[in-house]
C-alpha positions in Angstrom: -43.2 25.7 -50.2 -39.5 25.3 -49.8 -37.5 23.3 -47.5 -37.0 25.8 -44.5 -40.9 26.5 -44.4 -42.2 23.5 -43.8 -43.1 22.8 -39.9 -42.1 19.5 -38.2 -45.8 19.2 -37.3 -48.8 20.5 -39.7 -52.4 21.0 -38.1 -55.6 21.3 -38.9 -58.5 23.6 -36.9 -61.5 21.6 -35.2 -63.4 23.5 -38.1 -61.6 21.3 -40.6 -62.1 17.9 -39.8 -63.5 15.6 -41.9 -67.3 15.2 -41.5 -67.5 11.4 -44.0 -65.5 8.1 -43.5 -63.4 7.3 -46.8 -64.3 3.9 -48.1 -61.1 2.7 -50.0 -62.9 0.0 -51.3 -65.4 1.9 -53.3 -62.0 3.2 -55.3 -60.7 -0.4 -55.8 -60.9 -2.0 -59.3 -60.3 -5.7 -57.9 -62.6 -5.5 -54.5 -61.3 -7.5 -51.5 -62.1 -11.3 -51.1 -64.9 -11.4 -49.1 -65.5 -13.0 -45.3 -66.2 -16.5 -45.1 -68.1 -18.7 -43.1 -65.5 -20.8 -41.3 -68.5 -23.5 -41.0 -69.4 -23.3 -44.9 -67.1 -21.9 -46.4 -69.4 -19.8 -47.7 -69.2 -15.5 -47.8 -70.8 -14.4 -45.4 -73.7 -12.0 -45.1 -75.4 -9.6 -43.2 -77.1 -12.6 -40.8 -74.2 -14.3 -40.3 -72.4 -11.6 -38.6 -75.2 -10.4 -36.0 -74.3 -12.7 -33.8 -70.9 -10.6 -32.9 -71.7 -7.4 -34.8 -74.0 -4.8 -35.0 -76.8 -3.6 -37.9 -75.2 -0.6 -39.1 -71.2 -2.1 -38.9 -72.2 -5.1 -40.6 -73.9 -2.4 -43.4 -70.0 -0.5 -43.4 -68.5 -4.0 -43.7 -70.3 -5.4 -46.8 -70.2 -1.8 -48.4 -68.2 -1.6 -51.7 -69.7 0.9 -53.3 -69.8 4.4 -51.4 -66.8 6.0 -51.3 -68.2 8.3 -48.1 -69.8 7.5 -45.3 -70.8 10.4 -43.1 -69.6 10.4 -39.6 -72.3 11.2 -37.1 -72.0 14.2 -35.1 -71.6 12.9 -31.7 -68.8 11.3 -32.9 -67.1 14.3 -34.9 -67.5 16.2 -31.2 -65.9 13.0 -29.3 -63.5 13.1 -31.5 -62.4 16.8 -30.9 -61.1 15.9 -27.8 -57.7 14.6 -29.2 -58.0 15.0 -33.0 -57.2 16.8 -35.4 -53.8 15.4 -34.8 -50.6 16.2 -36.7 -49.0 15.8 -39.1 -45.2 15.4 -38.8 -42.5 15.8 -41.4 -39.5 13.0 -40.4 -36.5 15.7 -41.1 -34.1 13.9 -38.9 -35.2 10.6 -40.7 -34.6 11.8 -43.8 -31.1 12.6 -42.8 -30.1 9.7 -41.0 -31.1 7.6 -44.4 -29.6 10.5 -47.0 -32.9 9.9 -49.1 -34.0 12.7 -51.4 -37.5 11.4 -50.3 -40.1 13.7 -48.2 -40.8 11.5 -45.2 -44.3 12.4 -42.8 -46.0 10.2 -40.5 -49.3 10.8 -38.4 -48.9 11.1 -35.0 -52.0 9.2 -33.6 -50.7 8.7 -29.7 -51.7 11.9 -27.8 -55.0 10.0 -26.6 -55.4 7.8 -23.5 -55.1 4.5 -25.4 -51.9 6.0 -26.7 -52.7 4.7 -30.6 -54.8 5.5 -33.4 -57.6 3.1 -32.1 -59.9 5.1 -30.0 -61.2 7.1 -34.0 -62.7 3.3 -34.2 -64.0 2.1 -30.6 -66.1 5.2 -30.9 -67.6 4.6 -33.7 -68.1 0.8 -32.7 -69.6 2.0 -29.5 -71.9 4.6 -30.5 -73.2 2.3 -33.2 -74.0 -0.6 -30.8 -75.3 2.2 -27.9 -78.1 3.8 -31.2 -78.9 -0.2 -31.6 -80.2 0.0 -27.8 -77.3 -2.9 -26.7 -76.4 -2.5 -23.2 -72.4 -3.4 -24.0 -69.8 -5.0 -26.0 -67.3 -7.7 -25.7 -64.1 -7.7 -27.3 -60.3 -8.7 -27.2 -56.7 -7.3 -26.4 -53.6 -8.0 -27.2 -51.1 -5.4 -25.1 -54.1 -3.5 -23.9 -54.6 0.1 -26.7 -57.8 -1.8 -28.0 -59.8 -2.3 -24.8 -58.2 0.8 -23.3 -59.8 2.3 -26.8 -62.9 0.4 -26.3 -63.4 0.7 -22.9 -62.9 4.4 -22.9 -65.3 4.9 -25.4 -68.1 2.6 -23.6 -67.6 4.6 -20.1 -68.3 8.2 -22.6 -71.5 6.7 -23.8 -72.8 4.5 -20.9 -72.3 1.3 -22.2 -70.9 -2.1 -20.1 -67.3 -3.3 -21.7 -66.3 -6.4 -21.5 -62.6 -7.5 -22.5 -59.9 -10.7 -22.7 -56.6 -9.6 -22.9 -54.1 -11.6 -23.2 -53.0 -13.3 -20.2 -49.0 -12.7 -20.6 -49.7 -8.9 -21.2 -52.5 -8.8 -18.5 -49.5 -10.0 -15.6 -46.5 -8.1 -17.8 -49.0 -4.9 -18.3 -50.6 -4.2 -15.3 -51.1 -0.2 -15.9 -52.9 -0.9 -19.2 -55.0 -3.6 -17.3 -56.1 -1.0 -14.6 -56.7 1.8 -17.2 -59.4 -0.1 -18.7 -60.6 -0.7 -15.4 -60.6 3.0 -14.2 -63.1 3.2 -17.3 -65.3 0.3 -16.1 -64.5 -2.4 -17.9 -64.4 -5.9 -16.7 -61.0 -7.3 -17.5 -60.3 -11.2 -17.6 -57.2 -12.9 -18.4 -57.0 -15.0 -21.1 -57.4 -18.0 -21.6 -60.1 -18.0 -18.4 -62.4 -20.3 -17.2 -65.1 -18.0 -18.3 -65.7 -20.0 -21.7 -66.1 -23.4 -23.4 -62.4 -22.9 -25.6 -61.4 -20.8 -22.7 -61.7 -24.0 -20.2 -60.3 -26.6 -23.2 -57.2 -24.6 -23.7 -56.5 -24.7 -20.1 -57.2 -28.1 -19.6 -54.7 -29.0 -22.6 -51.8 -26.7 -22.0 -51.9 -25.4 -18.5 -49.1 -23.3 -18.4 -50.4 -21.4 -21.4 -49.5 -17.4 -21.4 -52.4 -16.8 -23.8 -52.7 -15.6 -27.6 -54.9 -13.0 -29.3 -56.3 -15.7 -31.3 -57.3 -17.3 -27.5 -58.7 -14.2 -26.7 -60.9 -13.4 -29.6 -62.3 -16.8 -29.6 -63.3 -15.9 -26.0 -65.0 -12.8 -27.2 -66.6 -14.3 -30.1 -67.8 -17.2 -27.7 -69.1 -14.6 -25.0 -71.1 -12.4 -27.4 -72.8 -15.6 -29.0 -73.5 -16.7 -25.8 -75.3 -13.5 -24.7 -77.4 -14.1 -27.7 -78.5 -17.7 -26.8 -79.1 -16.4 -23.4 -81.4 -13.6 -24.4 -79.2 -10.5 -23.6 -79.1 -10.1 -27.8 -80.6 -6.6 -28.6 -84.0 -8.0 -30.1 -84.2 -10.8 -27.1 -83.5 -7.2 -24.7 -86.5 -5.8 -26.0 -89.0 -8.4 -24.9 -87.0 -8.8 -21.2 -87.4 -5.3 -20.9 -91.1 -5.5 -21.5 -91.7 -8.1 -19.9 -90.3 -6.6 -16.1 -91.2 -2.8 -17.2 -94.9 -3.4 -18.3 -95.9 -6.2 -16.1 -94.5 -4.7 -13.2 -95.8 -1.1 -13.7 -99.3 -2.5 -14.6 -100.4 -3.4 -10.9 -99.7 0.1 -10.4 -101.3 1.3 -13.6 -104.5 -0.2 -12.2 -104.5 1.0 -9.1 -103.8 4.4 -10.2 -106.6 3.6 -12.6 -108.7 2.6 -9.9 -108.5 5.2 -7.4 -106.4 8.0 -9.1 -109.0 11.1 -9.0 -108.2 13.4 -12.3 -105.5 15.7 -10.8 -103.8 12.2 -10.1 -104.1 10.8 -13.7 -103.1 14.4 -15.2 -99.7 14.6 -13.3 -99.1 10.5 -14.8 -99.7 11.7 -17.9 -97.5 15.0 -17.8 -94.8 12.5 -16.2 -95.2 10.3 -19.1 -95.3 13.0 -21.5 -91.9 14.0 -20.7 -90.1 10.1 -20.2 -91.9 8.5 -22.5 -93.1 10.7 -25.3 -90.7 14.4 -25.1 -87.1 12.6 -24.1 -87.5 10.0 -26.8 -88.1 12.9 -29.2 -84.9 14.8 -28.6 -82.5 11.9 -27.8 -80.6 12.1 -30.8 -80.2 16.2 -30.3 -77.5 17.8 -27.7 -77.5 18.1 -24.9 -79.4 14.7 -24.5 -76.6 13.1 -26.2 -74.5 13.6 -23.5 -76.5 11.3 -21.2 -75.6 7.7 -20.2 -76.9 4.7 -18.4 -80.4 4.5 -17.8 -81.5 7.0 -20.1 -80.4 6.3 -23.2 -81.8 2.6 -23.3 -84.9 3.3 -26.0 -86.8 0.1 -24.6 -87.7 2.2 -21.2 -89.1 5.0 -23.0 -91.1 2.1 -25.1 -92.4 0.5 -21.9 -93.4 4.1 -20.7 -95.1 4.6 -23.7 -97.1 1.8 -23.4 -98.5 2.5 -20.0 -98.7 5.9 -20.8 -101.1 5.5 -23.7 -103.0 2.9 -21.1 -103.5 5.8 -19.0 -104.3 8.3 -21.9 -106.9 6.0 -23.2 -108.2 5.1 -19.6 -108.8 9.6 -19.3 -110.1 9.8 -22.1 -112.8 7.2 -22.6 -114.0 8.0 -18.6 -113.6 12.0 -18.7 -114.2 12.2 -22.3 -113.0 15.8 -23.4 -114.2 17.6 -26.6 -111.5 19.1 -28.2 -112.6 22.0 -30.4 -112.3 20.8 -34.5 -109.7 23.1 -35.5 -107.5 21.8 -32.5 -107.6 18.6 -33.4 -107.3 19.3 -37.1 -103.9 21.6 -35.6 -102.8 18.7 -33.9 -103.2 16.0 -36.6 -101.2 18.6 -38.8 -98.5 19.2 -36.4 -98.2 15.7 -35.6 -97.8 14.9 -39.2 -95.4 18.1 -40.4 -93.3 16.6 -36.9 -93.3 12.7 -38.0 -92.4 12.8 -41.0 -90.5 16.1 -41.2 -88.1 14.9 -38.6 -88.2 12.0 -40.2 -86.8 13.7 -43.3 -84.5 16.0 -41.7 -82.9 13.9 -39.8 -82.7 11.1 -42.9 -80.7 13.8 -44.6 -78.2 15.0 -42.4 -77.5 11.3 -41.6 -77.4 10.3 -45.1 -79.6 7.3 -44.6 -83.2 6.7 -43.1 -83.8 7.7 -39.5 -86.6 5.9 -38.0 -86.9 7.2 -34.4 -89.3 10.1 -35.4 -91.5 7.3 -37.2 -91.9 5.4 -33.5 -94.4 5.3 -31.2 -92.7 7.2 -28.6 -92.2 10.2 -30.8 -94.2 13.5 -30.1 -95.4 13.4 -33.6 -97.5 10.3 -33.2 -98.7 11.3 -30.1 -100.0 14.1 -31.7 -101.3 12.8 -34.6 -103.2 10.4 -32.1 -104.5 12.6 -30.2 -105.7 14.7 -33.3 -107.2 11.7 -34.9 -109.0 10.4 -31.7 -110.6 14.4 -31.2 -112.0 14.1 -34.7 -113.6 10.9 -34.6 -115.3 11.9 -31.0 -117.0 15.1 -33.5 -117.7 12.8 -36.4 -121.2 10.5 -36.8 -118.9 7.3 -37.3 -121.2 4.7 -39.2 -121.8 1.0 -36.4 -119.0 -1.2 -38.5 -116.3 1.6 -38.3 -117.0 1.9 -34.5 -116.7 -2.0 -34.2 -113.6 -1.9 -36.1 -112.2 0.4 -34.0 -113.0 -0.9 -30.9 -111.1 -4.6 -32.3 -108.3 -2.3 -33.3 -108.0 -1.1 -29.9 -108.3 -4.4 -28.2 -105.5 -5.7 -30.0 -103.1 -2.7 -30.1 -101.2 -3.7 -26.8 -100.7 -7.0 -28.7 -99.6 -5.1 -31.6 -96.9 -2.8 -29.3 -95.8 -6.5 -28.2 -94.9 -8.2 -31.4 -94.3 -5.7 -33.2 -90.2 -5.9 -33.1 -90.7 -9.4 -34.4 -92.7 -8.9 -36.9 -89.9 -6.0 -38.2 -87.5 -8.4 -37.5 -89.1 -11.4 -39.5 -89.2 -8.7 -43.0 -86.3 -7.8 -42.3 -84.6 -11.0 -42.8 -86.5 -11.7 -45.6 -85.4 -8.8 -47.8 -88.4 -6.1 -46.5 -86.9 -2.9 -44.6 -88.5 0.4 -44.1 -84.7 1.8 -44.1 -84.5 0.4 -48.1 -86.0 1.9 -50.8 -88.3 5.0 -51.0 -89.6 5.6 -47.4 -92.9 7.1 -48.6 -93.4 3.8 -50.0 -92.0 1.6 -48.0 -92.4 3.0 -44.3 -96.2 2.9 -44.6 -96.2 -0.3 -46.9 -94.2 -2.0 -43.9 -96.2 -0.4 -41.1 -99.2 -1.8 -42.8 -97.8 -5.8 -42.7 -96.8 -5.3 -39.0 -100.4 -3.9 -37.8 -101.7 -6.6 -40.0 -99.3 -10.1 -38.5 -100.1 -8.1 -35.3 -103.6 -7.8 -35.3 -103.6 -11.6 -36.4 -101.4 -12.6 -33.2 -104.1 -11.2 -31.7 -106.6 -12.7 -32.8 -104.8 -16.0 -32.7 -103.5 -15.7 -28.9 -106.8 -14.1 -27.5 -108.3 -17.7 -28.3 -105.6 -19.0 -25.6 -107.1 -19.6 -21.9 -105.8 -16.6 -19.7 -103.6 -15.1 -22.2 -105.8 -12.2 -22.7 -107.0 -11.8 -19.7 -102.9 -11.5 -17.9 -101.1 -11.1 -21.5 -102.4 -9.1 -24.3 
């Protein structure tokens, strides 16, 4: 192309964005140094960093090996928005500096935090909203980070929490209210807010701030939440603890006095919440919800009580299912499971687990399936027994089971590594295993399993 054809600004159509994430590092011959624990001195690993960072991040991070990492589609659509943005060839540049060099830069500031850092609060955010954390703390220096960040956590419902730096929050008062307008709490920093925060203060008073200042804050507030139990796996037992508990007076009464019409509109309600939405989540338009909505662990407390109530209708009204039905339904529930499961593993490029979980429409139909069968089979009097301590324990199981996965997890075993027709059912197997055992332990304990389990 000669001189006088190229633009001053090259484009690319929405159609041509790029669908992967280049690792650079994969590329490297000499790989960066890696992070070190400022405690140890040690590099640090993919433990050390969930305290401020989330699973799949902290997997990016560590990675030096693939060169692409696919970008998930709800990002790809956030980011057509403001992207693909151009190219720009730096003609008058060139002049001013008489070089025989072809000069281009990338234009990155037609977005509302006016820089290129909004391609990576996305990301950030969308990560830590599919981990089911209700927000994210972080730092500012003049205020295009957490107007990134914060713009990104008001498109996908999460809380934003930011310490900008305290000269730039009074110099900067726009930027300040931007992130604002968003919804993010702003605080100057250093505050009172924190431990370093307070010391800082206390030993130079007058202090306009630093971003070192403010990411200690950060880094002190998001530990914090940890310790306090607003970490994502300490969420998860809150959320059962007010969901469950609280719905369960209800559950009995409805159990109590609900006539069948009654119990049958429960169920279709928790069909839908519980069992449908959790389904399609990942799928648009669902992705376009925020709040409420998208936190998983609601849809896991429905589940619960729903099954309750499933198991409540069946064993007093106990239906017979025709065989084929239930042979249909065991089928269906299976080709949906771990279909989806393989479908949706592929277009991500790693293993997606939310068709695997309890509140997916493929287990509920491979329950239901299963439990029609059994009700048409001659089971033998140990096989009856074992399923009746199976069932006793299977709220205990719901209950610890995020621990359990937790516990492996730290000690090398994830369903996520390795081949998941191996190790999806090999780990499923421990959990119902350390989870029937709970039981067995805890129902020993006065009046936990009467009130508890």
């Amino acid at each position: 192309m000669t001189f006088e054809k190229i633009p001053y600004k090259i484009y690319l159509s929405e159609q041509e964005l790029p669908a992967a994430w280049y690792n650079v590092r994969a590329d490297m011959k000499t790989k960066p140094a890696p992070l070190l624990n400022p405690g140890t001195g040690a590099p640090m690993g993919f433990e050390d960093l969930r305290g401020v960072f989330c699973d799949e991040l902290i997997r990016q991070e560590l990675d030096n090996d693939t060169a692409e990492i696919p970008i998930p589609r709800e990002i790809r659509n956030f980011y057509k928005m403001y992207r693909p943005s151009p190219l720009v060839r730096a003609y008058c540049l060139e002049e001013k500096l008489q070089t025989p060099a072809n000069i281009y830069y990338k234009f990155e500031g037609n977005n509302t935090s006016g820089s290129h850092k909004l391609n990576s609060a996305i990301a950030q955010a969308y990560y830590a909203k599919r981990q089911g954390l209700l927000g994210v703390t972080t730092e500012t220096g003049a205020g295009q980070w957490g107007t990134a960040l914060s713009m990104a956590c008001a498109y996908l419902g999460l809380d934003c929490k930011v310490y900008m730096v305290k000269v730039s929050y009074e110099q900067k008062p726009f930027r300040r209210e931007v992130m604002r307008t968003y919804g993010a709490s702003v605080t100057p920093s250093p505050s009172m807010e924190t431990e370093i925060g307070r010391k800082i203060l206390q030993e130079h008073p007058g202090t306009t701030g630093s971003l070192g200042c403010a990411i200690s804050e950060a880094v002190e507030a998001a530990a914090k939440n940890l310790l306090l139990f607003r970490h994502e796996e300490h969420l998860y037992y809150l959320h059962i603890m007010l969901l469950v508990y609280a719905f369960l007076p209800v559950t009995r009464l409805l159990v109590r006095n609900g006539d069948r019409q009654s119990l049958e509109y429960a169920l279709g309600l928790w069909f839908l919440l519980g069992i449908l939405y959790p389904t399609v989540r990942t799928l648009w338009p669902f992705t376009l919800l925020g709040g409420v909505p998208v936190q998983w662990r609601l849809n896991l407390a429905y589940s619960s009580i729903g099954y309750t109530l499933l198991g409540h209708y069946l064993t007093v009204y106990r239906p017979r299912p025709r065989r084929p039905l239930c042979l249909a339904a065991l089928l269906a529930g299976f080709l949906l499971t771990f279909g989806g499961a393989w479908a949706a593993s592929a277009a991500a490029g790693r293993l997606e687990e939310h068709f695997l979980e309890g509140t997916g429409a493929g287990v509920f139909l491979e329950a239901l399936g299963f439990w029609g069968l059994c009700q048409r089979a001659s089971l033998p009097e140990w096989a009856g027994r074992a399923a009746a301590r199976l069932s006793n324990a299977s709220f205990c199981v719901f209950l610890t089971h995020v621990f359990f996965l937790q516990f492996f997890a730290r000690h090398g075993l994830r369903a996520a590594e390795g081949p998941p027709l191996f190790t999806v059912p090999l780990v499923s197997l421990l959990v119902l295993i350390c989870g029937w055992g709970a039981y067995a332990l805890f129902s020993r304990v006065p009046g936990v399993r009467r009130w508890l389990i």
